[in-house]
C-alpha positions in Angstrom: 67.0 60.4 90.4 67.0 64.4 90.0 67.4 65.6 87.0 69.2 69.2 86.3 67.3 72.0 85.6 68.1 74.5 83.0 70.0 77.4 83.6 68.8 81.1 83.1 71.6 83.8 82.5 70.4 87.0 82.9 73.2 89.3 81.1 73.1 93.3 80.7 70.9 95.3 83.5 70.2 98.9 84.3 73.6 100.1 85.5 77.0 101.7 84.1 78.5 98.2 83.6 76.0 96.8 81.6 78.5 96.5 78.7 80.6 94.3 80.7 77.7 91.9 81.6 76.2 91.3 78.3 80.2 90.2 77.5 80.1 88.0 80.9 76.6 86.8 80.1 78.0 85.5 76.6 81.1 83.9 77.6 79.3 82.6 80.9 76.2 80.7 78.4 78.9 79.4 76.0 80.8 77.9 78.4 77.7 76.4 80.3 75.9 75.2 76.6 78.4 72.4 76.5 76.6 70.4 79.8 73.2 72.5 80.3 70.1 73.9 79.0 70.7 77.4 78.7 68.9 80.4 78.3 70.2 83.6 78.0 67.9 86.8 78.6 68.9 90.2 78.0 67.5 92.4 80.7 66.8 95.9 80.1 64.6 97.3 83.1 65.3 96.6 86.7 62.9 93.5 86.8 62.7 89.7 86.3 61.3 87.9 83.2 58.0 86.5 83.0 59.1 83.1 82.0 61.1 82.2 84.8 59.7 79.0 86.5 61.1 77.9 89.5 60.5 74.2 89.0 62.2 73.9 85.8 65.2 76.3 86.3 68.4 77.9 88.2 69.2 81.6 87.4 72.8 83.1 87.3 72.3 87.0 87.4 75.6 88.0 85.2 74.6 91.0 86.4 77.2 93.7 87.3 76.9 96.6 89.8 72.7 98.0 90.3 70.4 95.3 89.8 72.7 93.0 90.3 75.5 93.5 93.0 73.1 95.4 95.2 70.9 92.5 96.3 67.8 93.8 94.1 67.5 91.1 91.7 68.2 88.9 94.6 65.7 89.7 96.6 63.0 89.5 93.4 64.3 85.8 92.9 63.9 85.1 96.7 60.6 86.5 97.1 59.7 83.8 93.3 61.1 80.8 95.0 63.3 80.7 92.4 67.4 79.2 93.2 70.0 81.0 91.7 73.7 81.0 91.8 75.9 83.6 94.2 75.4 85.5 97.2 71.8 86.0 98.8 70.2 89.4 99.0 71.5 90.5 102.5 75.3 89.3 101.5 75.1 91.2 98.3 73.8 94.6 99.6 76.5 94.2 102.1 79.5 93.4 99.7 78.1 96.3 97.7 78.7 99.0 100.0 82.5 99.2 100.5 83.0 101.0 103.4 80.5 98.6 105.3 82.4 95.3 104.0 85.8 97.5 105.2 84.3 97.4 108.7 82.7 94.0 108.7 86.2 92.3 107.5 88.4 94.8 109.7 86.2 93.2 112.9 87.8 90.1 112.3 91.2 91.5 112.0 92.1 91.5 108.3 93.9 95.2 107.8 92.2 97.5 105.0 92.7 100.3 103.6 91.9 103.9 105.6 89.3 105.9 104.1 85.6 107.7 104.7 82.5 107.7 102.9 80.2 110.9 102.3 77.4 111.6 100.4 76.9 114.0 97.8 75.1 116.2 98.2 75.2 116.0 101.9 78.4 114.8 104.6 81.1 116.5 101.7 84.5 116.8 104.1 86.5 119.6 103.8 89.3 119.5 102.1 90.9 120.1 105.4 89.5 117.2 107.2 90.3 115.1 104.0 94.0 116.2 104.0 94.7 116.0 107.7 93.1 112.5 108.2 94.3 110.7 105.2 97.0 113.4 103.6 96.9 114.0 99.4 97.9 111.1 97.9 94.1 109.6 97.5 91.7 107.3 95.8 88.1 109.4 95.2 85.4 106.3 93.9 81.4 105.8 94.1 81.0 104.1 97.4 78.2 101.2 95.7 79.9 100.5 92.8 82.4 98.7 90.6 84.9 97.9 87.3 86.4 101.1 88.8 83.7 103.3 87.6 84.1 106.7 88.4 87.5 106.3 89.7 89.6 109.8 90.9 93.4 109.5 91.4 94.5 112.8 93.9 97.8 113.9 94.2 97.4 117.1 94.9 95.2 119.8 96.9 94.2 121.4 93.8 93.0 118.0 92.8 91.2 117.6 95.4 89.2 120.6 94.9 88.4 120.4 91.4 87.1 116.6 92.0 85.2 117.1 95.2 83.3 120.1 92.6 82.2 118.1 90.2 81.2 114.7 91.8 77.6 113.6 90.7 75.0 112.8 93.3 75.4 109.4 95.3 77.9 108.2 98.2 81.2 107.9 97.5 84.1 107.0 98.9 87.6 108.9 99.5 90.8 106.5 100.3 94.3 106.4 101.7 96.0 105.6 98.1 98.0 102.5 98.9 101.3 102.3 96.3 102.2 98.7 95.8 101.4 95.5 94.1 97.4 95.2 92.8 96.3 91.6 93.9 93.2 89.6 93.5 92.1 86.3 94.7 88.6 84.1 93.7 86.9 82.3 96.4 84.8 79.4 95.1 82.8 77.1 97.9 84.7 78.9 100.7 88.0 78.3 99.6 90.7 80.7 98.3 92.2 79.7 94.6 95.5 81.5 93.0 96.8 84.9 93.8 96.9 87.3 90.3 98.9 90.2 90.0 97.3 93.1 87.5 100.0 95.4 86.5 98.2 98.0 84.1 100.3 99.8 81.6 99.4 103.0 82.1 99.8 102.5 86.1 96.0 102.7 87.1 93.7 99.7 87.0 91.3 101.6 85.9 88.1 101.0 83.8 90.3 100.9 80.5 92.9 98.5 81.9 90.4 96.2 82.9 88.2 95.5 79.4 90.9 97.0 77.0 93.0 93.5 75.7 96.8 94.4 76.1 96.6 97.3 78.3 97.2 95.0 81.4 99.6 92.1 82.3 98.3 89.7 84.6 100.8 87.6 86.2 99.2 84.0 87.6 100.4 82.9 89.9 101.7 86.4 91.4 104.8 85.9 92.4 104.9 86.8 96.3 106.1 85.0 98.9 104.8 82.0 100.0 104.0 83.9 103.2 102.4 86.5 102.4 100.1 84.5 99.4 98.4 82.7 102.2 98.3 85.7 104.3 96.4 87.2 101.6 94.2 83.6 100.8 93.5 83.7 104.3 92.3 87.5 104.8 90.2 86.7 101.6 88.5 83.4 102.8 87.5 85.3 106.4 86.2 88.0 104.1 83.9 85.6 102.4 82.9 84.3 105.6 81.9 87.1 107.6 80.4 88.7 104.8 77.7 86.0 104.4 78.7 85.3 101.1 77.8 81.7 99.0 79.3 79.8 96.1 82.0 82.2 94.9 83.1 85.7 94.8 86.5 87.7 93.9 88.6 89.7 97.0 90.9 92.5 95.9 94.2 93.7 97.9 96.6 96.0 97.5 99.8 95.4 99.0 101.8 97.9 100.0 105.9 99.0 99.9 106.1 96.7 103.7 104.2 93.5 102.1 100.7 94.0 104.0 98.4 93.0 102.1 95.7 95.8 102.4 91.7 94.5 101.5 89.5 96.5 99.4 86.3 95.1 98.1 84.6 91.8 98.0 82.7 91.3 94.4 79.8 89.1 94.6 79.0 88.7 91.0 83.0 89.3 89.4 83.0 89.5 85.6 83.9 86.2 83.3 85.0 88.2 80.2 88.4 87.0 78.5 90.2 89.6 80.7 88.2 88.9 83.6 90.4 88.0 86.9 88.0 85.0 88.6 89.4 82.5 85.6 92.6 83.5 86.3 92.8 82.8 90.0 91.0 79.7 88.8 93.6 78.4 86.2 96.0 78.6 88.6 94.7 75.7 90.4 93.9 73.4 87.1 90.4 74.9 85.8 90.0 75.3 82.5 87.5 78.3 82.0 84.3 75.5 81.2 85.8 73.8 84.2 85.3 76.7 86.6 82.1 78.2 85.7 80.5 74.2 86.0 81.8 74.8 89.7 80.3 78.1 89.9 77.1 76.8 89.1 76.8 73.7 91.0 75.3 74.3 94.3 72.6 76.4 92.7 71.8 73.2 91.2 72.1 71.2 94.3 69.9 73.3 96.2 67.2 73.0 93.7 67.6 69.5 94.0 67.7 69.6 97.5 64.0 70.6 97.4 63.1 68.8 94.3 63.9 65.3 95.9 61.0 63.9 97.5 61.7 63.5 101.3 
């Protein structure tokens, strides 16, 4: 008989949403206490801990964003032997990139949402090019990362300007602004969970909605048409699949005024604070928050086992 190994949860990281992992990192070893081992490590530098031990544990990188999205811790825990939950290295540094998951999903026919990416400094459109290709009503955000860090709304040419001025160095991406309904679906083992609905109160989902408690309603299950939720379940499962991912991930939408359902982003490691939208999509099918995050974590555990088992 096998027997489970402990679980490492690696919780904060190098990046702008390291806040937001120590939070997911808490909640995540909490929930996981109640059936495992656990040990929770704080990481502070873009590098694994010493102790880890590939014959005695699993890792879960609650890792948000760089060192964690990107495929760099990943790779580090590939190159150790050492299983861990989520996407591999080459899915993650796929996902990552936005525009690069746009084209991979939009190959297999699921509609996304116009835009360009450009570096700064570097590729920086005009705002001519900008206004004739995609008009003035535009969503300006770093290309590599998320919980809608650095977010621009543009409305206007003056906006425009002023934002293109003063972006810092990096890629970034500029978007058709699609008006609608904000959706968001979990994928856990390949399959497509509940639809939620995020409906901010200031009207932008921004990094404020998402980790301030009563600045968002969340509806769950959205309330769509039957249609059009397994248009959008569907879209988000190929997503998964083309994309390489493994185990779970979250798939964002925006639908727009005719009821297309337009993809956004694929998030390989979504967050599992009390706000957070993967337990959401997950409650609507029966998990209790314990409940999901045990399924999250299971075929990490069978792989290792799947090696540890004598042959």
């Amino acid at each position: 008989m096998s027997k489970d190994p402990s679980i490492t949860v690696l919780s904060g990281g190098v990046g702008d949403e390291r806040a937001i992992a120590l939070i997911t990192g808490r909640c995540l070893s909490e929930a996981l206490e109640q059936d495992f081992q656990v040990n929770r490590v704080e990481v502070n530098t873009a590098s694994l801990p010493t102790s880890l031990n590939p014959e005695t544990t699993i890792v879960y990188p609650a890792l948000h964003g760089e060192f964690g999205e990107d495929g760099q811790v990943q790779a580090l825990l590939e190159a150790q032997g050492i299983h861990y939950c989520g996407s591999d290295a080459a899915s993650s540094r796929l996902c990552i990139r936005k525009t690069l998951s746009k084209r991979t999903v939009e190959a297999e026919g699921v509609t996304v949402v116009p835009g360009r990416t450009f570096d700064v400094p570097g590729t920086v459109p005009s705002v001519a090019e900008i206004k004739s290709e995609f008009g003035l009503d535009l969503v300006l955000k770093p290309e590599d990362k998320g919980s809608s860090v650095g977010l621009h709304l543009i409305e206007s040419e003056v906006d425009l300007v002023q934002t293109l001025g003063s972006l810092e160095k990096g890629s970034w991406l500029v978007e058709k602004r699609i008006r609608g309904r904000e959706l968001s679906i979990a994928v856990v083992h390949g399959k497509g969970l509940g639809v939620v609905e995020l409906i901010p109160r200031s009207g932008v989902y921004d990094y404020t909605a998402k980790y301030t408690t009563g600045e968002t309603e969340y509806r769950f299950p959205a309330e769509i048409d039957p249609h059009i939720e397994g248009r959008i379940r569907t879209a988000a499962e190929t997503a998964f699949a083309v994309c390489g991912c493994r185990d779970f991930a979250r798939v964002d939408f925006m639908m727009g005024p005719d009821s297309t359902p337009y993809f956004l982003e694929i998030n390989t490691l979504p967050g599992l604070t009390p706000t957070s939208l993967l337990p959401k999509s997950a409650s609507v099918f029966g998990f209790s928050f314990e409940g999901i995050i045990k399924e999250l974590v299971q075929p990490a555990i069978n792989r290792f086992n799947s090696i540890a088992e004598p042959s």
